[in-house]
ZAMAR-301795 format. One record per residue: x, y, z of N, C-alpha, C, O in turn; residue in one letter; residue number from 1. Coordinates in steps of 0.02 Angstrom, whole numbers. Each point is the difference from the previous one (the first is absolute). Layout:
BEGIN
       nx       ny       nz      cax      cay      caz       cx       cy       cz       ox       oy       oz   resn   resi
        X        Y        Z        X        Y        Z        X        Y        Z        X        Y        Z      A    NUM
...
This chain:
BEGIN
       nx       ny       nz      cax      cay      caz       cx       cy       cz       ox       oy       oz   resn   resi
       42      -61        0      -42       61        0       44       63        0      -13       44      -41      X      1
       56      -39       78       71       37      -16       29       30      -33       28       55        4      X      2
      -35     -106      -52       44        5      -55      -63       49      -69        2       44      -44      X      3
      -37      -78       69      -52       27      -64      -17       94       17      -13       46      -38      X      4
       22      -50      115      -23       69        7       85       58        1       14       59       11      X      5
       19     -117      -29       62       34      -29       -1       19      -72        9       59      -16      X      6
      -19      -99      -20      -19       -4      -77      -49       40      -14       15       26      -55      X      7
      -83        1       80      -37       44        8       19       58       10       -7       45      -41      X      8
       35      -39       96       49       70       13       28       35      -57      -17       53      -27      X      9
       65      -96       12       53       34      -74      -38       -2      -46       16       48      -36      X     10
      -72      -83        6      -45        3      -65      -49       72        1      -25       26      -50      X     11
       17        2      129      -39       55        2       53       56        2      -23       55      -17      X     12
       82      -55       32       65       48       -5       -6        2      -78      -26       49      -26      X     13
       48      -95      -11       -7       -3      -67      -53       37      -47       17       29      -51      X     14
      -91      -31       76      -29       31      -28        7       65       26        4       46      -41      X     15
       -2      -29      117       12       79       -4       24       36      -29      -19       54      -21      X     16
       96      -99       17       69       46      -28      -52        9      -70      -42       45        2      X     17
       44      -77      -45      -13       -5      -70      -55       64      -15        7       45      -41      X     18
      -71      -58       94      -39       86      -26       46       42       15       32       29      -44      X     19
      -18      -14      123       42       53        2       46       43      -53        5       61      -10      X     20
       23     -115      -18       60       16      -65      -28        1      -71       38       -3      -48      X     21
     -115        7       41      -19       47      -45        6       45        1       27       29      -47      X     22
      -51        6      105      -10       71       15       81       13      -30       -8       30      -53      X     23
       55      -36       60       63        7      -14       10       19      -80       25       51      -23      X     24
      -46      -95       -5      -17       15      -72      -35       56      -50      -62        6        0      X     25
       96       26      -33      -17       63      -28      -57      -25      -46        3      -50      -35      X     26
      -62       97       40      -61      -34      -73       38       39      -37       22       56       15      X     27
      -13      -88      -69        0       12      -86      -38       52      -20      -61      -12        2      X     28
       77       68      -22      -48       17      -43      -15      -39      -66       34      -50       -9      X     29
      -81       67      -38      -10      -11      -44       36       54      -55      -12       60        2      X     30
       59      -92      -53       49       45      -52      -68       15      -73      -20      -36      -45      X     31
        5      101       66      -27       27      -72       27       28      -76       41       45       -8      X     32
      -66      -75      -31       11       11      -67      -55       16      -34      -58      -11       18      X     33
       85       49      -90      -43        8      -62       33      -15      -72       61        4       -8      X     34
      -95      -18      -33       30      -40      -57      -13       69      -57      -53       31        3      X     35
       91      -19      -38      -34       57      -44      -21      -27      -67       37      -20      -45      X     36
     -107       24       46      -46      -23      -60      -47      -25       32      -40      -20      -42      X     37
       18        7      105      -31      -33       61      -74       29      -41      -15       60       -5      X     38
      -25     -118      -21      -61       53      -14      -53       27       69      -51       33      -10      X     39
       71      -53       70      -26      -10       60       -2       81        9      -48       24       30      X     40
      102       19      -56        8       66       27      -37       47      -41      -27      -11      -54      X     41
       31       68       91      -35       43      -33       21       39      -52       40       45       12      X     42
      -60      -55      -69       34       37      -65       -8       45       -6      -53       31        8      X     43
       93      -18      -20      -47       91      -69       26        0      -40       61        5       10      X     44
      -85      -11      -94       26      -11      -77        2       70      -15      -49       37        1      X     45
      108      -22      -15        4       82      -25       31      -12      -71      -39       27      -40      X     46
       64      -40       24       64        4      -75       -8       76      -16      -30       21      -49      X     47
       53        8       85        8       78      -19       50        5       17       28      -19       51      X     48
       -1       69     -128       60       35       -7        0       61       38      -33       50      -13      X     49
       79      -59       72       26       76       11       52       38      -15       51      -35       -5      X     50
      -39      104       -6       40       35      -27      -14       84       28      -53       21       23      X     51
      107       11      -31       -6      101       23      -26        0      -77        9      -33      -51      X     52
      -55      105       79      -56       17      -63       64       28      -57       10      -11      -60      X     53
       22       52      110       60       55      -75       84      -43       11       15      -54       26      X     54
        5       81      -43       64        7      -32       39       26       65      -10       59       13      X     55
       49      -91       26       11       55       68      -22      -12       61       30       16       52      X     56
     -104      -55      -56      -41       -8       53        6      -51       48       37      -45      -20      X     57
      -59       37       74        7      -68       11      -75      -17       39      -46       40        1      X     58
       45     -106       31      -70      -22       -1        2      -27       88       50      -10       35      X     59
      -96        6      -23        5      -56       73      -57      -46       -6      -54       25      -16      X     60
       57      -78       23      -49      -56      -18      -28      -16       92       45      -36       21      X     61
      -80       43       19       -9      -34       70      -24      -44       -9      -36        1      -50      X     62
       38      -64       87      -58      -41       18       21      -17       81       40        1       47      X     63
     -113      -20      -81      -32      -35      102      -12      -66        6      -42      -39      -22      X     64
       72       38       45       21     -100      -15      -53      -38       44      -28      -48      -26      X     65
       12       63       89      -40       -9       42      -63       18       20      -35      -23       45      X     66
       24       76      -91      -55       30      -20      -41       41       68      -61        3       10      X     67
      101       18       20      -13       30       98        8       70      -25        7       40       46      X     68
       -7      -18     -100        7      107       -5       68       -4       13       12       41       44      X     69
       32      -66      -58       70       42       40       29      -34      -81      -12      -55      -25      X     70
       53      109        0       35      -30      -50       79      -27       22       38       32       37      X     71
      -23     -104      -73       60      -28       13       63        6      -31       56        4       25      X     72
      -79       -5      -99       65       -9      -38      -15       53      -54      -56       26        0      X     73
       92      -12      -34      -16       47      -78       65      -17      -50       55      -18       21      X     74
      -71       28      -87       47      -10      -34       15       81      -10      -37       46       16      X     75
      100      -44      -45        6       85      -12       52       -5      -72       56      -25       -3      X     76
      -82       48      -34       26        4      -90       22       78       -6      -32       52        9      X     77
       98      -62      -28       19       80      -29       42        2      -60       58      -19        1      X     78
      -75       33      -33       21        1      -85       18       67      -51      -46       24      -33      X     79
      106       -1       30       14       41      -37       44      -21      -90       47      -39       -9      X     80
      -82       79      -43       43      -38      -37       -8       69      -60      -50       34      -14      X     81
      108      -33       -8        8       58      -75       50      -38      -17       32      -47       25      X     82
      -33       97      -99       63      -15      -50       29      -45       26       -8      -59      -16      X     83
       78       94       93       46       11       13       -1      -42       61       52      -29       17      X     84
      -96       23       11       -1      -27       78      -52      -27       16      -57       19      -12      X     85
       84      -90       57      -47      -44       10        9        9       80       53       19       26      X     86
     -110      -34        5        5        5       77      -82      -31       10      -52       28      -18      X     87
       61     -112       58      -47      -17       54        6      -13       40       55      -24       12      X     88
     -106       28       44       14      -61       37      -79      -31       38      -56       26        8      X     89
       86      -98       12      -64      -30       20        7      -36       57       25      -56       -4      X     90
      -47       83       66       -8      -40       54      -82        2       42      -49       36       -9      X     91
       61      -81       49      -41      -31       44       -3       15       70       53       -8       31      X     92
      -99       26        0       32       42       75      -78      -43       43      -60       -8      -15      X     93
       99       -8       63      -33      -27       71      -38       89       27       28       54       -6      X     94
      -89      -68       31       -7       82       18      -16      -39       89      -41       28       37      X     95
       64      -67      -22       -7       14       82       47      -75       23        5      -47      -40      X     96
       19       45       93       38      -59       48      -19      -69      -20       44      -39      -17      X     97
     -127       15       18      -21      -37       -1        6      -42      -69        8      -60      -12      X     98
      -15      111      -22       15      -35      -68       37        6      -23       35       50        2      X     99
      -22     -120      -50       75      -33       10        2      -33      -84      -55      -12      -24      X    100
      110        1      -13       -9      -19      -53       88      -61       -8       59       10       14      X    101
      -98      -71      -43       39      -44        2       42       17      -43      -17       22      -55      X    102
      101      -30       81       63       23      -49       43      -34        7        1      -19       59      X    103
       51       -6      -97       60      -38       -4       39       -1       49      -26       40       38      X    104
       77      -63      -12       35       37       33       70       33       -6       35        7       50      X    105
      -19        9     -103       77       21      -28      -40       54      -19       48       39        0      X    106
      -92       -5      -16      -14       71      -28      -76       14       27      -47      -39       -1      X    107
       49      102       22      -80       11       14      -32       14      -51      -12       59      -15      X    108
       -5     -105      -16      -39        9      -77      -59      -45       19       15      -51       30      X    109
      -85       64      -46      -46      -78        1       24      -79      -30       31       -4      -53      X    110
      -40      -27       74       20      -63      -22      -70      -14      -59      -59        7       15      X    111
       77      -21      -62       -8      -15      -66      -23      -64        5       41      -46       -3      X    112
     -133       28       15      -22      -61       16      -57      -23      -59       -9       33      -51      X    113
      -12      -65       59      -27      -64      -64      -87      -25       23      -29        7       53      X    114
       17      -24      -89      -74      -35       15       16      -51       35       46      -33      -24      X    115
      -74        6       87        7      -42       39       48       -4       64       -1      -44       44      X    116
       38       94      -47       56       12       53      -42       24       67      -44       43        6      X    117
       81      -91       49      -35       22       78       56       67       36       60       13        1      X    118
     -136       21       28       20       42       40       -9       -5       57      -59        5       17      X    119
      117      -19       44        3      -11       56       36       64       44       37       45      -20      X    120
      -67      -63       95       38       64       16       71       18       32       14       51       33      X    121
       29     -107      -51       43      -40       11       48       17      -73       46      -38      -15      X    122
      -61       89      -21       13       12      -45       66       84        4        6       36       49      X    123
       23      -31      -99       25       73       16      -27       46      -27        4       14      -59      X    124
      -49       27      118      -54       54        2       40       61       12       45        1       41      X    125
      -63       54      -80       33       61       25      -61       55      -36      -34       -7      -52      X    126
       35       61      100      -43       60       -4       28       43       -6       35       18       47      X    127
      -35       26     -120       60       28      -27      -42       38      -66      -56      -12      -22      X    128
      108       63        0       -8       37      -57       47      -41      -49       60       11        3      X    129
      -90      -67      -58       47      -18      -31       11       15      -82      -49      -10      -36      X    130
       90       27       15       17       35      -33       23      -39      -66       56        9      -25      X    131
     -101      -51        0        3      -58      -34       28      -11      -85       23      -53      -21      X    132
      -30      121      -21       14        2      -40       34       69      -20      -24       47       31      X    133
       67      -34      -70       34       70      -19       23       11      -53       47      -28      -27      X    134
      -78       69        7       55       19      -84       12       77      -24      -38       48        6      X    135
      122      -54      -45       -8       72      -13       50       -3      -45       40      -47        1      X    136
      -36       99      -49       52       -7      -52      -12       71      -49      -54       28      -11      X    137
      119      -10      -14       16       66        2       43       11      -91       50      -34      -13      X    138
      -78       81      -37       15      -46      -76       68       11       14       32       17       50      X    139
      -13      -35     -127       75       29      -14       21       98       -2       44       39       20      X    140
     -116      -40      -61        9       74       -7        4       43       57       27       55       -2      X    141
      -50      -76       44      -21       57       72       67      -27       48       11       32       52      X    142
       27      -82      -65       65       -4       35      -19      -59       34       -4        5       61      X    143
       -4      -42      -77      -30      -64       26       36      -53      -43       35       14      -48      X    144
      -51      -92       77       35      -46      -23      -46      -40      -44       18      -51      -28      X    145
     -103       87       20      -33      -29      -52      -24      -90       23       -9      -44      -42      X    146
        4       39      112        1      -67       16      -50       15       65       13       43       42      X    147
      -95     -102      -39      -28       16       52       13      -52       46        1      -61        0      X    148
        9      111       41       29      -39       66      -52      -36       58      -46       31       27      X    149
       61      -97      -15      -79       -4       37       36      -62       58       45      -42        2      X    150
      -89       65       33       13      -37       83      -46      -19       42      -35       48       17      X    151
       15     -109       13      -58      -37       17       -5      -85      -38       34      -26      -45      X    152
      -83        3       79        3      -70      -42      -60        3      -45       -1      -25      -56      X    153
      -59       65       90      -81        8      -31        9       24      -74      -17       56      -19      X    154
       51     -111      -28       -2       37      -86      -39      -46      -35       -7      -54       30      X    155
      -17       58      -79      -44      -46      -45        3      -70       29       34      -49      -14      X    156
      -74       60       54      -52      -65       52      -77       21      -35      -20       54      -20      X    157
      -18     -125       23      -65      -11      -23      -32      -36       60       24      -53       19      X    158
      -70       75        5      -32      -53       61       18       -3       55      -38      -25       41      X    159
      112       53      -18       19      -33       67      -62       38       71      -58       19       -8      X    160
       90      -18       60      -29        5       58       30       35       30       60       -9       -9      X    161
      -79       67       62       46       29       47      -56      -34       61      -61       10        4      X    162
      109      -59       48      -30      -32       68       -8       65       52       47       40        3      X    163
      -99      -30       33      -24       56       43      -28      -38       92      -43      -43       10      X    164
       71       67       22      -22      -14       53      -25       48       53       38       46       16      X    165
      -92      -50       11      -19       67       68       -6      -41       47      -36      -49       -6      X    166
       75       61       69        8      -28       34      -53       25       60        0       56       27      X    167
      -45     -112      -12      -50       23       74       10      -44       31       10      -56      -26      X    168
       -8       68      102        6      -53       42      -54      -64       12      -52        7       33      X    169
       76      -83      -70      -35      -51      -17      -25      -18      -27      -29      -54        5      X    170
       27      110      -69      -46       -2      -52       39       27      -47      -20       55      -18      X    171
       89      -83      -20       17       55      -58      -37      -10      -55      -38      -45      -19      X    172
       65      111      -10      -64        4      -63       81      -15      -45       54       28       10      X    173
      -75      -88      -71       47        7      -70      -59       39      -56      -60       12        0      X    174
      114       -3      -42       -4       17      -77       38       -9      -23       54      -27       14      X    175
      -84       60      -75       43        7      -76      -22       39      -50      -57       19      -15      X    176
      114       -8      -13      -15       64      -85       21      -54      -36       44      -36       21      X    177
      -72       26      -77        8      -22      -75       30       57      -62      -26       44      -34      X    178
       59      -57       38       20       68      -59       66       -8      -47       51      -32       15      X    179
      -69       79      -94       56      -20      -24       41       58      -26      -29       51      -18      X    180
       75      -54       17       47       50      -29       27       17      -62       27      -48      -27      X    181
      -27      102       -7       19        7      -82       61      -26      -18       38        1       49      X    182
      -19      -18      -88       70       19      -35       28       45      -31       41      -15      -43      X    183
      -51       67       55       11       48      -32       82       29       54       16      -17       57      X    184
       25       69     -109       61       20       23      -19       44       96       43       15       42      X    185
     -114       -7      -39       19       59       52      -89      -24       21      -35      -24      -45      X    186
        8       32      109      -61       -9       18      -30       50        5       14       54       27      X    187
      -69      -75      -59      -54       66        4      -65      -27       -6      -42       38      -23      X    188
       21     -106       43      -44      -15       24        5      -78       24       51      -34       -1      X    189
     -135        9       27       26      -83       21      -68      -10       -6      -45       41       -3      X    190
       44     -121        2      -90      -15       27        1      -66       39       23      -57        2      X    191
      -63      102       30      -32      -40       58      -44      -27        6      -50       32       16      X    192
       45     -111      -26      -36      -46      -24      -58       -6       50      -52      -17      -28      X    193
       46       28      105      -22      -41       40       43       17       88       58      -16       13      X    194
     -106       47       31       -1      -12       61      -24      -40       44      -62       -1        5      X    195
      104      -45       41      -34      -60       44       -3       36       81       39       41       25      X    196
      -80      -61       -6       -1      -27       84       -9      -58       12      -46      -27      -29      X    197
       79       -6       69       -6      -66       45       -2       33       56       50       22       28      X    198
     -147      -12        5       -3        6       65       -8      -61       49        2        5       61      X    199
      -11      -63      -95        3      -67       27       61      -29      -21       11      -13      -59      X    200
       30        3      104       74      -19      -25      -17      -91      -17      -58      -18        9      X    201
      100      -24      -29       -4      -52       37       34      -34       70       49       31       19      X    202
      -60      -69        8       39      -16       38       35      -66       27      -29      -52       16      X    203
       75       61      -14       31     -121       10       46       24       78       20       55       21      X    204
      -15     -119        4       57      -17       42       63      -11      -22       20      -38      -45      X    205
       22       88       95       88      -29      -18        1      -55       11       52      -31       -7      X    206
């Protein structure tokens, strides 16, 4: 009888220890993603060309990614061009902390993404004025080397994606822009195929 209420003893130590040392154990969150092309999200089909109305001008494109009144991101187009001189440029600007736009990590440029590519937040996010495309070039005649000079990776792309993230606590919101870029020597316009929200992320276990 002894013995058994020995064996009893340690079998009920055993189970204590064992709940106890859950509690010990960190819960998991759940790791959220979005897939870009997800028809789950919320679209908006635009294929509109934007561009500055003159010669000189430049443009600001906003959107509201989240659709809460507060604008997030804008594109901003500035395009000068004569005879003699070429001058654009085309970037992308975060307008507050929260929002965040997926980028490489050797250059703060957007990372250059594809139909089907996941956006996690585990990703390299930065909230930034990025300054994505540049060109300028100056003739022979006006003392120039007659060569347009251009800097950025965003050049005659068709389709790609710029990945967008707003970050709220437990709930991030993804997106995406669809858009394509000219080929032309100097930018002076783009189109923008398509704005997403993913306000329902998905979600898996690590």
């Amino acid at each position: 009888m002894k013995r058994y209420r020995v064996i009893l003893f340690i079998l009920m130590g055993i189970i204590y220890y064992s709940c106890n040392n859950k509690d010990d154990i960190p819960n998991e969150q759940p790791a959220t993603f979005a897939v870009i092309g997800d028809l789950d999200a919320n679209i908006a089909i635009l294929d509109s060309v934007i561009y500055p109305s003159y010669r000189g001008d430049s443009l600001f494109f906003p959107i509201d990614l989240d659709l809460d009144g507060i604008q997030d991101y804008r594109f901003y187009i500035y395009n000068n061009y004569s005879p003699c001189i070429f001058l654009s440029n085309f970037r992308f600007d975060c307008l507050h902390d929260l929002a965040k736009v997926y980028t490489n990590d050797t250059i703060q440029s957007p990372e250059i993404l594809k139909l089907g590519d996941t956006l996690t937040v585990d990703k390299h996010w930065l909230s930034a004025k990025f300054r994505i495309l540049d060109a300028s070039g100056i003739c022979e005649l006006a003392g120039g080397d007659g060569i347009i000079h251009k800097s950025g990776n965003w050049f005659n792309l068709s389709n790609k994606y710029i990945g967008l993230l707003i970050e709220k606590e437990g709930n991030p919101i993804y997106g995406w822009i669809k858009l394509s870029v000219p080929d032309y020597d100097w930018i002076d316009s783009l189109t923008i195929h398509e704005i997403a929200m993913c306000d329902k992320a998905h979600t898996n276990r690590k």
